[in-house]
C-alpha positions as CSV (number, residue, x, y, z in Angstrom):
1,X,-71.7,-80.3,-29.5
2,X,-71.1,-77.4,-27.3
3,X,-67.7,-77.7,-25.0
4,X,-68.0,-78.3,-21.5
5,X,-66.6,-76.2,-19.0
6,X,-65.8,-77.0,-15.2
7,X,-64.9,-74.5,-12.4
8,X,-63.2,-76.0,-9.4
9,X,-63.1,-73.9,-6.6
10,X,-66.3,-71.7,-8.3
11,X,-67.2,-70.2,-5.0
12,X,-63.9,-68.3,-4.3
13,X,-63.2,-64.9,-6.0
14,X,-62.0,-65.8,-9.0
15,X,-64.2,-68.6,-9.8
16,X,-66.9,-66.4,-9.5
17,X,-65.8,-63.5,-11.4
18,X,-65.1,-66.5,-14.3
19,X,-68.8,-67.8,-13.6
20,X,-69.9,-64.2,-14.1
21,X,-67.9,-63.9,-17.7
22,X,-69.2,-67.3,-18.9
23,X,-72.8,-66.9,-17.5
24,X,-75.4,-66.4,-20.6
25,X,-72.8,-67.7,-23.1
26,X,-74.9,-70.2,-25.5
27,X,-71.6,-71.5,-26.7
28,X,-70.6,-73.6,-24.1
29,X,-72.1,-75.8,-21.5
30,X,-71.2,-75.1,-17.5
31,X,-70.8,-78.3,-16.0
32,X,-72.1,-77.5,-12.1
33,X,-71.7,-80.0,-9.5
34,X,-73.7,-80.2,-6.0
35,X,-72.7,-77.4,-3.5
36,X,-72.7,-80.2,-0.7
37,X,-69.9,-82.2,-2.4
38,X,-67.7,-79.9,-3.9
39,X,-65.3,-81.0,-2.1
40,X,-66.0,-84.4,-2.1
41,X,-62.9,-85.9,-4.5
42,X,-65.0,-88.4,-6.3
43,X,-67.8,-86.1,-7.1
44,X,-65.0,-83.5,-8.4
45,X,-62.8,-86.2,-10.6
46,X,-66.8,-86.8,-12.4
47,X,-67.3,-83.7,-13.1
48,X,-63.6,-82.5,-13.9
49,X,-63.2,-85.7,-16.3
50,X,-66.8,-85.4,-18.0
51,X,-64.8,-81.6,-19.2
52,X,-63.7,-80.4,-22.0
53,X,-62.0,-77.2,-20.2
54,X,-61.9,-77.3,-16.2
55,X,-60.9,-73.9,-14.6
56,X,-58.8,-74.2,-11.1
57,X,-59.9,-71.6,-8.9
58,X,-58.2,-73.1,-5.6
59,X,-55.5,-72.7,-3.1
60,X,-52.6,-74.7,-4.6
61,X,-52.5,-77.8,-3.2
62,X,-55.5,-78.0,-3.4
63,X,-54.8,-77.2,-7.0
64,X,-52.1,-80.0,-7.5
65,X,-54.6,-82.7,-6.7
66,X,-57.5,-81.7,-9.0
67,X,-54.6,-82.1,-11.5
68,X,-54.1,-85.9,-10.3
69,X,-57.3,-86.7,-10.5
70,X,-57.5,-86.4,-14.2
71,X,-57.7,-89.4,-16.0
72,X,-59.5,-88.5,-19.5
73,X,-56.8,-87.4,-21.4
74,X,-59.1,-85.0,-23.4
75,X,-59.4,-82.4,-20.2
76,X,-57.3,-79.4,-20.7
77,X,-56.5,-77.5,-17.2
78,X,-56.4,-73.4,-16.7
79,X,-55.3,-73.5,-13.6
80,X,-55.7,-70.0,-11.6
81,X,-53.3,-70.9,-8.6
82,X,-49.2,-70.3,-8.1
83,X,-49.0,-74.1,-8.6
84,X,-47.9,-74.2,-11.9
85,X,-46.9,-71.2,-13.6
86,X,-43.4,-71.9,-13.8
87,X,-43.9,-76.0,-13.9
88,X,-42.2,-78.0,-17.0
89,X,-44.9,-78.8,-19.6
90,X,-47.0,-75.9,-18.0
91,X,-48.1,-73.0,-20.9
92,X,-48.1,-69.4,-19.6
93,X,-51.3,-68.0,-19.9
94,X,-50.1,-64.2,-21.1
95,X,-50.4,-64.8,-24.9
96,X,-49.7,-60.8,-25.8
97,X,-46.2,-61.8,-24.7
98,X,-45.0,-63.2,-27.6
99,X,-46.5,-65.3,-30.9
100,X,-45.4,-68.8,-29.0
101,X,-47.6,-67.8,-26.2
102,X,-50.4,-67.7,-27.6
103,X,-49.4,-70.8,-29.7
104,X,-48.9,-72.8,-26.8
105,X,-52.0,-71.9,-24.9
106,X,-54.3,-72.8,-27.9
107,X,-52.0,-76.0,-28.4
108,X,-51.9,-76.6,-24.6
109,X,-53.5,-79.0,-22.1
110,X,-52.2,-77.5,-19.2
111,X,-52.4,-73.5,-18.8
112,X,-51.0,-71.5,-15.7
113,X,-52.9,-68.7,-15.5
114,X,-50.7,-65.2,-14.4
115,X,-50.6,-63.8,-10.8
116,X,-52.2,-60.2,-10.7
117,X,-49.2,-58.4,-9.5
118,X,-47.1,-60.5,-11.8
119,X,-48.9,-59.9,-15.1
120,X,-48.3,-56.5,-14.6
121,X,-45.2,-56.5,-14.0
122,X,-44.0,-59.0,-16.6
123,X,-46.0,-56.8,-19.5
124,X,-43.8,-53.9,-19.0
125,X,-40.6,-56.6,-18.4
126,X,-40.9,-59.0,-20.8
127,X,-40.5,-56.5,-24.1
128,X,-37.8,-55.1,-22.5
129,X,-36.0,-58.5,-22.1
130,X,-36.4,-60.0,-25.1
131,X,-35.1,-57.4,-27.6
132,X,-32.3,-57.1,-25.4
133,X,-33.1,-53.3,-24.4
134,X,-32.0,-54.2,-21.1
135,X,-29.9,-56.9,-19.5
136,X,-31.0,-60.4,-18.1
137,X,-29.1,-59.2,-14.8
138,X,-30.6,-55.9,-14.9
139,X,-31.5,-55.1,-10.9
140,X,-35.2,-54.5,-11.6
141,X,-37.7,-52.5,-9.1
142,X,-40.9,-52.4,-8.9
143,X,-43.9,-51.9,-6.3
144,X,-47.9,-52.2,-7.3
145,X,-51.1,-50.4,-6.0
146,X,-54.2,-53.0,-5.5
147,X,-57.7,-53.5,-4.3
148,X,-58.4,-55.5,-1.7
149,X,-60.5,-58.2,-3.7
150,X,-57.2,-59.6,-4.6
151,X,-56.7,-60.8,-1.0
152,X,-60.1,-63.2,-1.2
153,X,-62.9,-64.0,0.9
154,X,-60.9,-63.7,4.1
155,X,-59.8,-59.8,3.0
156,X,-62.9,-58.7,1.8
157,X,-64.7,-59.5,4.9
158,X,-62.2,-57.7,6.9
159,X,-62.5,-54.6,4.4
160,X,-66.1,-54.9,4.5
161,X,-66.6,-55.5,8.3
162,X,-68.7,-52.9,9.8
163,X,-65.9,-53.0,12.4
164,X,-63.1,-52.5,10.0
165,X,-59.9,-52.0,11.9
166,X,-58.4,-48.9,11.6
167,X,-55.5,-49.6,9.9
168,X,-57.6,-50.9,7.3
169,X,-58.3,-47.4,6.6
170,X,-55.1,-46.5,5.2
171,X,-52.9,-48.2,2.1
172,X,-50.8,-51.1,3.3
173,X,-47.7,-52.2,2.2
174,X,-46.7,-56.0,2.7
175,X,-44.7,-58.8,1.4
176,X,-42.1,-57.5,3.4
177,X,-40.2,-60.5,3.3
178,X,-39.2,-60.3,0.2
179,X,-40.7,-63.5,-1.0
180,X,-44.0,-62.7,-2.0
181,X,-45.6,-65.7,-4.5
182,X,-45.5,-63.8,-7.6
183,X,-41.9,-63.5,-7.8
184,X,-40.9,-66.6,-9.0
185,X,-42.8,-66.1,-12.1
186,X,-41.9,-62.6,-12.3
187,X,-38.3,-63.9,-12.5
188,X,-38.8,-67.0,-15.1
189,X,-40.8,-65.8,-17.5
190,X,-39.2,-62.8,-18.0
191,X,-35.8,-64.3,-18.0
192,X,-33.9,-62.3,-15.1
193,X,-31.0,-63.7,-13.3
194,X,-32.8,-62.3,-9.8
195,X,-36.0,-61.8,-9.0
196,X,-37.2,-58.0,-8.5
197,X,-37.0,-55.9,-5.8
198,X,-40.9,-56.0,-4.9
199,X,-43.2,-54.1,-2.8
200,X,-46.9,-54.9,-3.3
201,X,-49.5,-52.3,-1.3
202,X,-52.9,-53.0,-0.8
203,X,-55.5,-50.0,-0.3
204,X,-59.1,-49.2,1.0
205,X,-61.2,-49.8,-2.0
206,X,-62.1,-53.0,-4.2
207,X,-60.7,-53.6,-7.4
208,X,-58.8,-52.3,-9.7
209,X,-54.3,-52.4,-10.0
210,X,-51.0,-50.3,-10.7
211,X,-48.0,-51.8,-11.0
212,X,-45.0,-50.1,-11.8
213,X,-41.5,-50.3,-13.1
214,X,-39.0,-47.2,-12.5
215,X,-36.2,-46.6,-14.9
216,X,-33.3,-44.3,-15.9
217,X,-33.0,-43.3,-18.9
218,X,-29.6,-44.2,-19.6
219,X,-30.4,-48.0,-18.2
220,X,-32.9,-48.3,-21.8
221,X,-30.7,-45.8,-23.8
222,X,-33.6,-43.5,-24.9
223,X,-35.9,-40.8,-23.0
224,X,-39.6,-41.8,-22.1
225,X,-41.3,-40.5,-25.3
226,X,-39.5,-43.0,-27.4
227,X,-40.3,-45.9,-24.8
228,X,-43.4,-45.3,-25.5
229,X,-43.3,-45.9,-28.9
230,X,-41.0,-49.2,-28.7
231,X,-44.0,-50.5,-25.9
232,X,-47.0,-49.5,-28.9
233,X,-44.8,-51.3,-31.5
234,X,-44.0,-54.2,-29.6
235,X,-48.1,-54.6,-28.3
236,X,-49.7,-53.4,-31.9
237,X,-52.6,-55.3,-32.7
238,X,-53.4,-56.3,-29.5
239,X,-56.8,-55.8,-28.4
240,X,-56.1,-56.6,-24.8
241,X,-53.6,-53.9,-24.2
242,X,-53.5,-50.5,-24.7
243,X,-50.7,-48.4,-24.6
244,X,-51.7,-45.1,-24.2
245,X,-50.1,-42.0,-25.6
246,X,-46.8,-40.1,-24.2
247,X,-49.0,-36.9,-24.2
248,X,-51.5,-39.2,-21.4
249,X,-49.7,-38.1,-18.5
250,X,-50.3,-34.4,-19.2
251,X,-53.3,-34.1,-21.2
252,X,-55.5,-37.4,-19.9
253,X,-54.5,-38.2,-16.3
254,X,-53.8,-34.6,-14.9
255,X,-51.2,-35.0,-12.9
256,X,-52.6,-38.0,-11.2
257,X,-52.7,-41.9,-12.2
258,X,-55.7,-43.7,-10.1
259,X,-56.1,-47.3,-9.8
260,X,-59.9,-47.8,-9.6
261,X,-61.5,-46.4,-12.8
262,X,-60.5,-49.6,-14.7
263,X,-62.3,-52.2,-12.7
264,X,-64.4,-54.5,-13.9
265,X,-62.9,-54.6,-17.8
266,X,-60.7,-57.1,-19.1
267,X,-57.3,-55.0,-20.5
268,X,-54.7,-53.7,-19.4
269,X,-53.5,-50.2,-19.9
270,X,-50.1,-48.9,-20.2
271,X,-48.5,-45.6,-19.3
272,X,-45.0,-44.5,-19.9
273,X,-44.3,-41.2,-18.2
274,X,-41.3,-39.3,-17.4
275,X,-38.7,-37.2,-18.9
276,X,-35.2,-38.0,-21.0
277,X,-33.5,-38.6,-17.5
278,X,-36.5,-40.4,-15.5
279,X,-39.0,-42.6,-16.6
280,X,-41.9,-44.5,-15.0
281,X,-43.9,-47.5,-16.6
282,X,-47.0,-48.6,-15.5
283,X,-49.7,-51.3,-16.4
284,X,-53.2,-50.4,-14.8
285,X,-55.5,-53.1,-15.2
286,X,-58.6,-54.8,-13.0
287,X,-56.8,-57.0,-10.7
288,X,-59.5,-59.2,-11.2
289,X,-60.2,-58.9,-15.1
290,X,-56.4,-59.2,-16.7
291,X,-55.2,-60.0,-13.4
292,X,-57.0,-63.6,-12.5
293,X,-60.8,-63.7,-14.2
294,X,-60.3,-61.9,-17.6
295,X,-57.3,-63.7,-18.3
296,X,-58.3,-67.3,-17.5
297,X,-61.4,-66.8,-19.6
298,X,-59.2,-65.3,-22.2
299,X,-57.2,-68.4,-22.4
300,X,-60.5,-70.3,-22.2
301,X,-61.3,-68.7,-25.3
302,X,-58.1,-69.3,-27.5
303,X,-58.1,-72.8,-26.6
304,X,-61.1,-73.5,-28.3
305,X,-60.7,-71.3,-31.0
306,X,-62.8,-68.6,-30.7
307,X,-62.4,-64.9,-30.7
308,X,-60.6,-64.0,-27.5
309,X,-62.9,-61.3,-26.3
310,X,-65.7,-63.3,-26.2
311,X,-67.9,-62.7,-23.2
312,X,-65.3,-60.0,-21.6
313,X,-64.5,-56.4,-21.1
314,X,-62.4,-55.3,-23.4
């Protein structure tokens, strides 16, 4: 019997980026429920309870009470929202992290998917942190480049307006406040004492994601070249992510690391440039492939124990 999936929330970005990775799979079965009462709680416990797999594509408390409303203790949640990703009982959905994370999402019932900005950041962190290269008090800075599909409906329309403001012309920094959603997770799965120094911007074209982590030299206790290889070792194997050669930033990029040309696949790239006295780490990834989409189905995929890329860009 084929496993049956659930997307709550399938009309919002991500849902339909995951409705566009599962459509034409013969391995499954897509549970769809009526457009008119999709937000009708009785109609979405049926359909969330008659899964085997239900995604949560929703804002999140909304998010929160698609979670009570599970009563068959059979459904297993990804859940795409901030709701849960550092929540007791809760599995991280970035399984190149580490053995256990992958473990625990194809053990799991309950999966947090990653934030965009986060997954970035916490795949050039996270290594770094756990073979004790740097401290767990280490003042970490970073800032990411995005497309503006991250933002949802709302931001695409005002992107896609025919009367776009003007300053919508231009890249835009915000999360000026210091407290922008991702950080939280940023912080606890990596382990820091503080959360980062963060400055998200968001630019004038649709998808696609830099984020970055600056570093001295002397703070890892080797120049950029050898970075490079500890990142290669530490990811070897893993299909998903690509660490690219020291001789990239030269040879491949010419002088110039864009954010756009990965859209629409499923990995994530990484880039360690520099010198023996400054370096600078970055992930480059689809914002909405590795970042929300690619990754939920990803999970999806090790949960029922199949090969991870099926039905993605890898």
């Amino acid at each position: 019997m084929k496993p049956k999936i659930y997307i709550d929330g399938s009309e919002g970005t991500t849902g339909l980026r995951i409705n566009e990775r599962l459509d034409g799979r013969d391995d499954i079965e897509i549970i769809h429920i009526d457009p008119e009462l999709r937000k009708d709680n009785a109609e979405r416990a049926k359909c969330i309870n008659a899964s085997d797999i239900t995604f949560l594509c929703l804002p999140d408390a909304a998010a929160v009470e698609a979670v009570s409303l599970v009563t068959n203790d059979n459904v297993r949640i990804i859940d795409a929202s901030t709701a849960h990703r550092t929540e007791p009982g809760w599995a991280y959905g970035f399984a190149e992290l580490a053995p256990s994370f992958r473990e625990n999402i194809r053990n799991g019932k309950r999966i947090a998917n990653p934030g965009c900005h986060a997954s970035g950041f916490i795949a050039l962190m996270y290594p770094l942190i756990a073979r004790g290269i740097l401290p767990k008090d280490y003042p970490a800075v970073t800032y990411s480049l995005t497309g503006y599909s991250g933002g949802g409906k709302k931001m695409i329309a005002a992107y896609e307006s025919e009367d776009k403001a003007k300053d919508l012309y231009a890249p835009r920094e915000y999360g000026l406040t210091q407290n922008h959603k991702h950080l939280k997770e940023m912080k606890a799965i990596c382990g820091l004492d503080r959360a980062p120094l963060f400055t998200p911007i968001v630019d004038d074209y649709y998808a696609g994601m830099i984020v970055n982590l600056p570093l001295y030299a002397d703070s890892v206790s080797m120049g950029a070249e050898a970075l490079r290889d500890f990142y290669a070792d530490y990811y070897k194997g893993e299909r998903f992510i690509d660490v690219k050669p020291f001789s990239a930033q030269t040879e491949e990029l010419g002088g110039f690391l864009d954010a756009g040309s990965v859209a629409g696949r499923d990995g994530m790239e990484i880039y360690v440039m520099g010198n023996d006295e400054r370096i600078l780490v970055s992930s480059r990834f689809d914002n909405l492939g590795k970042g929300a989409s690619g990754s939920a189905v990803q999970c999806m995929n090790i949960m029922l124990g199949l090969d991870e890329a099926t039905g993605l860009n890898i």
